[in-house]
C-alpha positions in Angstrom: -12.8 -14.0 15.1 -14.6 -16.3 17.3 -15.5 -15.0 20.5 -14.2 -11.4 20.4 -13.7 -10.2 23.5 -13.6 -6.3 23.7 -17.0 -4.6 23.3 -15.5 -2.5 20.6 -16.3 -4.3 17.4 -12.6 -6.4 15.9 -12.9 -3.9 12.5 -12.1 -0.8 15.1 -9.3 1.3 13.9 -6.3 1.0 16.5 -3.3 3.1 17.0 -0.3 1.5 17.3 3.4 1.5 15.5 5.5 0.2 12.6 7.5 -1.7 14.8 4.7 -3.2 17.0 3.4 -4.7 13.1 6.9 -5.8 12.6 7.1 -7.6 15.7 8.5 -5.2 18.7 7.2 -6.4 21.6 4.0 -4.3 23.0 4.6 -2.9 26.3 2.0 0.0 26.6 -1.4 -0.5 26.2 -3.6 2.4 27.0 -8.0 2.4 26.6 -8.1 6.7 25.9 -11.2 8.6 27.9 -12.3 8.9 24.4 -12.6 5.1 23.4 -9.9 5.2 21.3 -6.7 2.3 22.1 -3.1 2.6 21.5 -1.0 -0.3 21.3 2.7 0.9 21.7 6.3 -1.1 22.2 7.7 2.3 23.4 10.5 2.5 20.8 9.2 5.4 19.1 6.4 8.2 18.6 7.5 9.6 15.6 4.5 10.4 13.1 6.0 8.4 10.2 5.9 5.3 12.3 2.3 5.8 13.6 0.1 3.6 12.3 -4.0 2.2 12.7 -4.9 -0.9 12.1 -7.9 -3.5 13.2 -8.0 -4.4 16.4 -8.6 -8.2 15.4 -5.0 -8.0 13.6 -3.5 -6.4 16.8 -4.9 -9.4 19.1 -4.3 -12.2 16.5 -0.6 -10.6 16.8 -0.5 -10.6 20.3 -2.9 -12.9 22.1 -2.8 -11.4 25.6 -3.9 -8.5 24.6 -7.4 -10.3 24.9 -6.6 -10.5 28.7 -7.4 -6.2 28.6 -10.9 -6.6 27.1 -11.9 -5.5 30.3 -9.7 -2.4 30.5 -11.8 0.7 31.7 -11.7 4.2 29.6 -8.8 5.9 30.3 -6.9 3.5 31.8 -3.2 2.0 30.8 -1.5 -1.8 30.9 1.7 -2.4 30.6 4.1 -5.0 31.1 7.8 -5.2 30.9 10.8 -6.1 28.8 10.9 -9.9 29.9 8.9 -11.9 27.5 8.8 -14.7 30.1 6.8 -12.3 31.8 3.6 -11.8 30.1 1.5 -10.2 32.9 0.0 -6.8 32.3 0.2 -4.2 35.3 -3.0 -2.4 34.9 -3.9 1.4 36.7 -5.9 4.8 35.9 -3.8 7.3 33.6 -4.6 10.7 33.2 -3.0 12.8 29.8 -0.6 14.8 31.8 0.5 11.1 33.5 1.0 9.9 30.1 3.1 13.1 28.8 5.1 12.6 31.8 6.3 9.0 31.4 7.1 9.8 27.4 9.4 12.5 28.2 11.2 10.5 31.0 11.5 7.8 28.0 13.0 9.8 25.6 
């Protein structure tokens, strides 16, 4: 991919879901403390559906995700249901923020 934009190299092993690969909209986007990304659509956290994949599939899938190159360690983007709305809200997340807004999902 011509002009990657992320400073993690495109082969980088993402964690994401079976339904974000079969086309679920991604809502969540979080950049871990640890490096690591997840790429979620917030339908589901069961193991069996966890998946990792290149990151270069992930943005070729969904472009905008190249608009969160810039997205700091430990730090989530998300955006909501609307696809005509495509912009990504961006702030600081912590692990027990994160545990928090799964359970008030499920």
């Amino acid at each position: 991919m011509n002009n990657w934009p992320f400073a993690d190299p495109p082969d980088t092993g993402v964690f994401t879901t079976q339904p974000v690969l079969d086309g679920a909209r991604v809502k969540d986007v979080y950049h871990d403390q640890d490096g690591d990304w997840q790429v979620l659509c917030g339908t589901t956290l069961a193991t069996e559906d966890a998946r990792i994949v290149h990151f270069a599939h992930l943005v070729e899938m969904v472009p905008s995700l190249a608009s969160l190159a810039d997205l700091p360690r430990g730090w989530w983007a998300g955006r909501c249901d609307d696809p005509d709305h495509d912009e990504w809200h961006r702030r600081p997340t912590t692990l027990r923020a994160r545990v928090r807004a799964r359970l008030r999902r499920s």
